[in-house]
N, C-alpha and C positions, 0 to 999 in steps of 0.2 A: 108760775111765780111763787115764789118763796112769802110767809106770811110769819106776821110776827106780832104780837100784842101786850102794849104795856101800860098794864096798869096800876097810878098812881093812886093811895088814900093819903090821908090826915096823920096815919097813924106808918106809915110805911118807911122801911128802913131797909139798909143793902150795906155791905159788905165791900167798900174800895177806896183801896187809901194811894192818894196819889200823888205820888214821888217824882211825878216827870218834868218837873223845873227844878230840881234840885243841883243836874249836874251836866254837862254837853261837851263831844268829846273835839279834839281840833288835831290839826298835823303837827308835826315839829314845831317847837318853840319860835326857833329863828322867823317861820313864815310870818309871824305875826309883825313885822318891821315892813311889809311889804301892803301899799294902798288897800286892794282889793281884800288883801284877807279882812283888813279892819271895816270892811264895809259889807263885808257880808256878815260878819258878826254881828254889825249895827242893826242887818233885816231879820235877822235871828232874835235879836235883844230885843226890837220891836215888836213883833210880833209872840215872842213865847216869853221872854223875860228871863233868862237861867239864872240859876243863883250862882251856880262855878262852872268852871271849865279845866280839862285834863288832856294834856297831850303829853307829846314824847321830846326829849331832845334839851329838858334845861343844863345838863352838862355837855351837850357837844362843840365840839369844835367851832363849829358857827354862832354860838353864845361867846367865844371867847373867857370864857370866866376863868379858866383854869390855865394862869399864865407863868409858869416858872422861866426863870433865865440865870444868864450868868453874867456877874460882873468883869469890868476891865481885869481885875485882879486875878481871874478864874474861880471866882466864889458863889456858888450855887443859893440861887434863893426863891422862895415859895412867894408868886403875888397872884393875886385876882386882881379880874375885870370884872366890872358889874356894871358898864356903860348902856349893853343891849339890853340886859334884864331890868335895869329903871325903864328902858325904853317901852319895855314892853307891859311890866305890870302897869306904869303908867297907864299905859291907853285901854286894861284892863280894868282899873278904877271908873275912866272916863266911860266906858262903856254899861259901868254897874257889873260889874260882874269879878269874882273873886276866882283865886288858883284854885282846884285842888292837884297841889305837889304831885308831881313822879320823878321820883328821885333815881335819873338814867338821861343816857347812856354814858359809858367811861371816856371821859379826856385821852386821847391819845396819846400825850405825854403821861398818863397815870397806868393807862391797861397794860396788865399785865401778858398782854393777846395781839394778835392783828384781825382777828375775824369783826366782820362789818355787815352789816344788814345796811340794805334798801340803798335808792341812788345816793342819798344824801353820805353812807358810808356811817352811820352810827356805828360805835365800839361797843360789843355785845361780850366783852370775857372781862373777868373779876379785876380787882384794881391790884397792881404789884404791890400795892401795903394800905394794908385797911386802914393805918393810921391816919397817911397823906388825904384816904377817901375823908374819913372821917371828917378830918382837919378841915376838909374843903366845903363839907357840908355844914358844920356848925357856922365859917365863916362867912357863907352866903345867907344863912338863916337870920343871923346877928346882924348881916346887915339890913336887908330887907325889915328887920324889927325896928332897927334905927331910922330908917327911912319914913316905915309908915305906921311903927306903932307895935309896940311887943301885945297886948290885948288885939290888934287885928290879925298881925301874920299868926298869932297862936290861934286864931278862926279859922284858918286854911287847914284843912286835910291833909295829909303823907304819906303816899302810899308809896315802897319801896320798891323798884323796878318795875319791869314789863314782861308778863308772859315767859317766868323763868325755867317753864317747864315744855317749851319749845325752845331746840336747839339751836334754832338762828336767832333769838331772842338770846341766850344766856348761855354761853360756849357749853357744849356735852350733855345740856340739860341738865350739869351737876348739883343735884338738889343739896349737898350736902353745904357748896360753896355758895349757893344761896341762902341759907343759915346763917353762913358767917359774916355775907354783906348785910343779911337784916341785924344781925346781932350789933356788926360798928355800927347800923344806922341809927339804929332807932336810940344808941347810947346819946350819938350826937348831939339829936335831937332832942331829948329829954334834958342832955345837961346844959341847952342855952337856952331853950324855951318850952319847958315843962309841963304846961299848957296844950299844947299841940297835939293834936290826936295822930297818932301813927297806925298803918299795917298793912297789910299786905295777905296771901304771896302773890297776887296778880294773875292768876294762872287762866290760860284760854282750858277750852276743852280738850279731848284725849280721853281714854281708856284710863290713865292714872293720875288724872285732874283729883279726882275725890282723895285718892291715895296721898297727894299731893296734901290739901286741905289739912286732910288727918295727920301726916307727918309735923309740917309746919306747928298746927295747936299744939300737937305734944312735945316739940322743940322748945317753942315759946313756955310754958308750961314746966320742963324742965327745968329750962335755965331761967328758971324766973323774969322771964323781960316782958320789956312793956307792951302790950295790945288792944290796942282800942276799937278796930274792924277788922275785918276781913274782908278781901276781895277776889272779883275774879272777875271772867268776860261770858256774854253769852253770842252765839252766831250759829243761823239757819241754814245756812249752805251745804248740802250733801254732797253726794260724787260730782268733780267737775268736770263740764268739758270745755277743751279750748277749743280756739275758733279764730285766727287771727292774734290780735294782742287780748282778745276779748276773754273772758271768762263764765259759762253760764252754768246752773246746777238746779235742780229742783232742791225741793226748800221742808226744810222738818215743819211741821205743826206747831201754834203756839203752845199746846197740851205737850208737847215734846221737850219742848223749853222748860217747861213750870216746870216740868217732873224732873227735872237737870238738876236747874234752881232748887228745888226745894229736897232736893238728895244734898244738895252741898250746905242747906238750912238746916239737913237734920244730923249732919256730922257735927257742927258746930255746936248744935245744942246736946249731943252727945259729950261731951266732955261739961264738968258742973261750976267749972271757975269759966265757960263762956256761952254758957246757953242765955240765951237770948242777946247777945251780942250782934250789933251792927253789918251785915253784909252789904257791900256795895258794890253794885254791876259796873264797875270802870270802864269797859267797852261791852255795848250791844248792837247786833244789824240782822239787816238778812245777811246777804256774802259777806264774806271775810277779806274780799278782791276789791282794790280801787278803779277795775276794770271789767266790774260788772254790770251789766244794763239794768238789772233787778232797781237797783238804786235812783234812776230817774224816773221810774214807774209809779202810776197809779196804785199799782199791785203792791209794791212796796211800802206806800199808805198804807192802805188796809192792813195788810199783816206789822206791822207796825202799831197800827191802831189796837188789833187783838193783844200785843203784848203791854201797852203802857195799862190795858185793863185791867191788868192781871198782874204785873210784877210786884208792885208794892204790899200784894200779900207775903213777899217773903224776901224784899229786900228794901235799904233805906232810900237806895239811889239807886238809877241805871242810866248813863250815859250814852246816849249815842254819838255814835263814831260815824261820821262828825256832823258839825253846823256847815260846812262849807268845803268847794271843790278847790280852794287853794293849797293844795295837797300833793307830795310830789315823792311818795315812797316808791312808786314803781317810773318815774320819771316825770315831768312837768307833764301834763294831760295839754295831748293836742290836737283835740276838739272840746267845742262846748259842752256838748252831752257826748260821754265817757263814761258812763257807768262810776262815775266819781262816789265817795263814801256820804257826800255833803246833801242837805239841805235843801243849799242853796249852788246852781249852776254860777258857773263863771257868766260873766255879763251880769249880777246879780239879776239871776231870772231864778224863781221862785221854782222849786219842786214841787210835787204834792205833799210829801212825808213833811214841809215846814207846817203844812196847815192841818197835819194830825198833830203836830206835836203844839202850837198854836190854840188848838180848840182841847187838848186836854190839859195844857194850863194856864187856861181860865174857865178852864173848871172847876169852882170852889163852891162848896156847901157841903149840908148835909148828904150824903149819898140814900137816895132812895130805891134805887133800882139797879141792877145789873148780870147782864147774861153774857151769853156769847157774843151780841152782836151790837149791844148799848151800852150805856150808864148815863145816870140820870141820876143830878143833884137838886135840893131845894135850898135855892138861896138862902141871904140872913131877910133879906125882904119878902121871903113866901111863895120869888116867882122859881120858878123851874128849867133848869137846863140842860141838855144830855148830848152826847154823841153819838151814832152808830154810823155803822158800817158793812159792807156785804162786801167781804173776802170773796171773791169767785178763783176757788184752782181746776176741779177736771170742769164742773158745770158754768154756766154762765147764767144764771137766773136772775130777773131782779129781784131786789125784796120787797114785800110792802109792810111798813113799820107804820100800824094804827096805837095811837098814846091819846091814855085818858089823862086828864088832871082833875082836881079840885079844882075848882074855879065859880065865880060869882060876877056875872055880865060878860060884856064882851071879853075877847082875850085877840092878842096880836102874836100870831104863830113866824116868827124869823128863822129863815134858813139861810146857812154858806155852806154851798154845796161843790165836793172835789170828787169826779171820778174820771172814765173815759171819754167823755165827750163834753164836759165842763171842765177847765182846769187842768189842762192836759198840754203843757208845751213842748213835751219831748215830739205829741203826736204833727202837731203845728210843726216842730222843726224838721220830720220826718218827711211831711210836703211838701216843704218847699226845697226838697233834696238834701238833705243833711249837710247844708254848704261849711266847708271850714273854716270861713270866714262871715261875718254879716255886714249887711248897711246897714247902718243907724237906721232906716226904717226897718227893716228886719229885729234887730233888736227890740225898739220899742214896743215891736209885733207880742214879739215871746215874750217881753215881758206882763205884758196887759193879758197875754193867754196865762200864765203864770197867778191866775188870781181868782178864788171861786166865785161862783153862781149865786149872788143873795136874792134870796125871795122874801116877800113877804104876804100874808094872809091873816086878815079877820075874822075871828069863830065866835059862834052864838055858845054861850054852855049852861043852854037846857036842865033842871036838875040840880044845878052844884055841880056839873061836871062839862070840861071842855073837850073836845073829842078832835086831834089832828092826825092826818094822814100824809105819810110822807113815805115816796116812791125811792127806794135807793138802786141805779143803775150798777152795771161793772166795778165791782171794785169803787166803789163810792165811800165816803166818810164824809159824812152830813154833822156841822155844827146843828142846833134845833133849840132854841128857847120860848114860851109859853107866858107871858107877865100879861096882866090886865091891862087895857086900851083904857087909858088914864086923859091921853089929851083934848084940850079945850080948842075947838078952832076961834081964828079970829074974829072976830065980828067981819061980814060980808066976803070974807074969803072961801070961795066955793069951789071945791076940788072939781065938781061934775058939771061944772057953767057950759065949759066947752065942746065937751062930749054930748050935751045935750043939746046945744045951738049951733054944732056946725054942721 
């Protein structure tokens, strides 16, 4: 068994800033018009609270916004639709949660291309006139400003395209006509609502992702435009292999990631008009596949959990891709558990990775502690709270995580505990034969399995100091807080009446 020890003083402080409610990633636009997507956002919202959310698709075809025709007369004219897009920010408000912009993919009537990513058929090549792009993006902006507020839509984020430096993403990879969309875009934007933070490039990984980076700053840089962050994606997935529609691959390290991230921290701050400038992680995961099984894992916690530890040393946000399995880039997923990018499973049945991301945001205080496999905050009230976890990839050890605190009398040590054998519905749907259908008792089943382990325990602390022990199984991620045994029982109400007289 694995051994671990942490110890808290008075005077102890740590190093982690934490960015993991800032941003959450969703499918195409359109999805969001459809029941289930808005309710699993709602167990998302519940439970982690996001401040924004970033997908793909407010220009496509199934937004309708981009609607030219021609009249009786044969006279050509430019109109929008913004019917879906109230529908949808709408029920983004209702939910507390705000955009951040991705401005893509191209209207069909505007691309200059026919090449299309994913089943939905997004238009992935430049616009046949940057002017028309232009046009269309200041007019959806202006309206949205009229609708809900030019001080709130200028609070939304803008980041230009998706992944321009993958060739199914952005026809040829042409980074040059990437330039030239950020160039109309960010004019757009700046001249109807100036306010507005923009940037970009979007870029996943590659061999010429950093190249990428450094091209884009010294464009912007060049031509004098406007930049307010920089973004890109991060994902673990190494060589894959298939298997069916399935997709599996072992997985980089989170040490593999940082070191990504913070090569593309130290590009940025290598140029002196944008060092220390905003990076934001627009999409992060393990696989990059909505057809991975990594994704409904416990496993997937964990390693999850290592990264929200650590990213906010060098970036403002990191989204993950996504809150939910209502998700249909490689077609409508059909089964419940599919290795989907989300959260949260269809049936709203809870993943484990909803309750890493859960337990690290409400995580708030001062940060006193953090290693590999913790962190550990001290409230504004004194008490203490932390996370760990125990990653298992070749070994399977459990850990044993011993935590001292400060303390004076009793203390009330609460755990919610998620690993392989707590919290584990994918393994519950595995036996009762992975059926592709459920009965509503089935369902109910997975969903009440869908839900961690809370304990609770009483500790004497001897000394000034409280001393708790807590066992983390397989790929475990343990919420764990520490506050002093404050309550007053009632007069004559005896918790031990019964145990002692029956």
């Amino acid at each position: 068994m694995k051994h671990l020890s942490i110890a808290v003083t008075a005077e102890s402080r740590a190093k982690f800033n934490n960015n993991a409610a800032v941003c959450v990633g969703t499918g195409r636009m359109g999805l969001a018009l459809q029941q289930e997507y808005q309710q699993q956002l709602a167990m998302a919202q519940a439970e982690c609270g996001f401040k924004h959310i970033r997908g793909h698709g407010l220009f496509c075809d199934d937004m309708a916004i981009y609607q030219p025709y021609t009249d009786a007369e044969g006279n050509a004219h430019v109109a929008y639709n913004f019917t879906y897009l109230d529908r949808v920010m709408d029920s983004y408000r209702l939910q507390g949660i705000k955009p951040f912009i991705e401005l893509g993919f191209m209207p069909e009537k505007m691309a200059s291309g026919t090449q299309t990513i994913f089943y939905w058929k997004g238009n992935t090549t430049p616009p046949a006139d940057h002017k028309q792009w232009a046009d269309m993006v200041k007019a959806t902006l202006l309206h949205l400003a009229e609708r809900y507020g030019e001080d709130e839509v200028s609070s939304w984020p803008c980041e230009v395209w998706n992944e321009p430096n993958l060739c199914g993403f952005w026809e040829n990879a042409d980074e040059e006509k990437y330039h030239q969309l950020y160039a109309a875009s960010v004019k757009a934007v700046k001249e109807v609502l100036p306010r507005m933070r923009v940037g970009g490039p979007a870029i996943c990984g590659g061999a010429t992702s950093l190249d990428w980076v450094r091209n884009f700053l010294t464009f912007c840089r060049d031509e004098k435009l406007p930049l307010d962050f920089v973004t890109r994606h991060a994902y673990m997935g190494e060589t894959p292999v298939h298997q069916g529609r399935y997709l599996y691959h072992t997985m980089r390290s989170v040490e593999s990631i940082m070191e990504e991230m913070q090569a593309t921290r130290d590009v940025i701050d290598s140029f002196p008009e944008y060092e220390g400038m905003e990076l934001h992680i627009t999409e992060f995961n393990t696989s990059y596949n909505p057809f991975c099984p990594i994704h409904d894992t416990n496993l997937n916690a964990a390693y999850i959990a290592g990264l929200l530890a650590r990213l906010g040393d060098v970036a403002s946000s990191y989204s993950y891709w996504t809150f939910g399995d209502v998700f249909e880039e490689q077609g409508v997923p059909p089964r419940l558990f599919h290795g989907g990018f989300g959260m949260v499973a269809n049936g709203l049945i809870a993943k484990p990775t909803l309750w890493t991301f859960a337990f690290f945001n409400n995580l708030k205080g001062e940060p006193v502690y953090r290693d590999d496999h913790s962190v550990v905050v001290r409230k504004a009230d004194g008490t203490y709270e932390g996370v760990a976890w125990n990653l298992c990839r070749e070994e399977r050890e459990q850990l044993k995580v011993d935590v001292f605190i400060p303390a004076d009398g009793m203390v009330t040590l609460t755990t919610e505990t998620v690993d392989e054998e707590t919290c584990n519905p994918l393994k519950c749907w595995h036996e009762m034969g992975e059926p592709a259908s459920l009965t509503s008792r089935q369902l109910r089943f997975l969903r009440q399995a869908g839900t961690p382990l809370c304990e609770t325990q009483q500790l004497n602390a001897p000394a000034g100091k409280a001393h708790a022990q807590i066992i983390l199984r397989e790929n475990a991620v343990v919420r764990f807080s520490m506050e002093p045994c404050k309550g007053k029982p009632d007069y004559g109400y005896d918790y031990d009446w019964y145990r002692q007289h029956s």
